[in-house]
N, C-alpha and C positions, 0 to 999 in steps of 0.2 A: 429456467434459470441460466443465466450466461457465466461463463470461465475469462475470467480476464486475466491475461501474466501481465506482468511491469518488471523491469529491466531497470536497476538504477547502481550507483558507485557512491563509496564514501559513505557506507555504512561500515563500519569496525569496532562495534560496541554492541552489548547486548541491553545496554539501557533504551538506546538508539530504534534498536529493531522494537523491544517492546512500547517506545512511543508511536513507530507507526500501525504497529499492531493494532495498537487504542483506537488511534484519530482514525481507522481504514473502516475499523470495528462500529466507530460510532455515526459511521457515514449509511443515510435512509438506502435500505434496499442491501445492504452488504448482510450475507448470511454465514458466510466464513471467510477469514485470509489466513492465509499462511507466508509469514513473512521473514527471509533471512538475510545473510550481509550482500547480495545479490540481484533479490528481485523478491515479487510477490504473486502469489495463486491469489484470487479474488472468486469466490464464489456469490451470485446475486442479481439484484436488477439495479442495477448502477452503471449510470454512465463513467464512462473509461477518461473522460476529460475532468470528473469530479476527483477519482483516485484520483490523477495525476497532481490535480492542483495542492490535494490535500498532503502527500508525500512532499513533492516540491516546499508547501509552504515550513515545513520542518526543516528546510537549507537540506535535501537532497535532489539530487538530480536522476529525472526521469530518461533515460532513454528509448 
């Protein structure tokens, strides 16, 4: 199982972090994330280009 961090800004809500929690959550192969105003742990077999698109597509930015 692979560890993936993600690095992103312009999180400052905790509605926020729990939407990506969900959308990270409901992506095939994700076993755990842990998500705060910061960045995310990713625990699973998911590709690193899927997080990103999925975070991204909630108007935050990946770095």
């Amino acid at each position: 199982m692979a560890h993936i961090s993600l690095c992103f800004e312009g999180v400052d809500d905790a509605e926020l972090i729990n939407r990506i929690t969900t959308e990270l959550m409901m992506l095939d192969g994700v076993e755990s994330a842990e998500v705060g105003r910061h960045g995310a742990e990713v625990e699973g077999r998911v590709r690193r280009d899927a997080l990103i698109e999925t975070v991204e597509a909630l108007g935050v930015k990946v770095s």
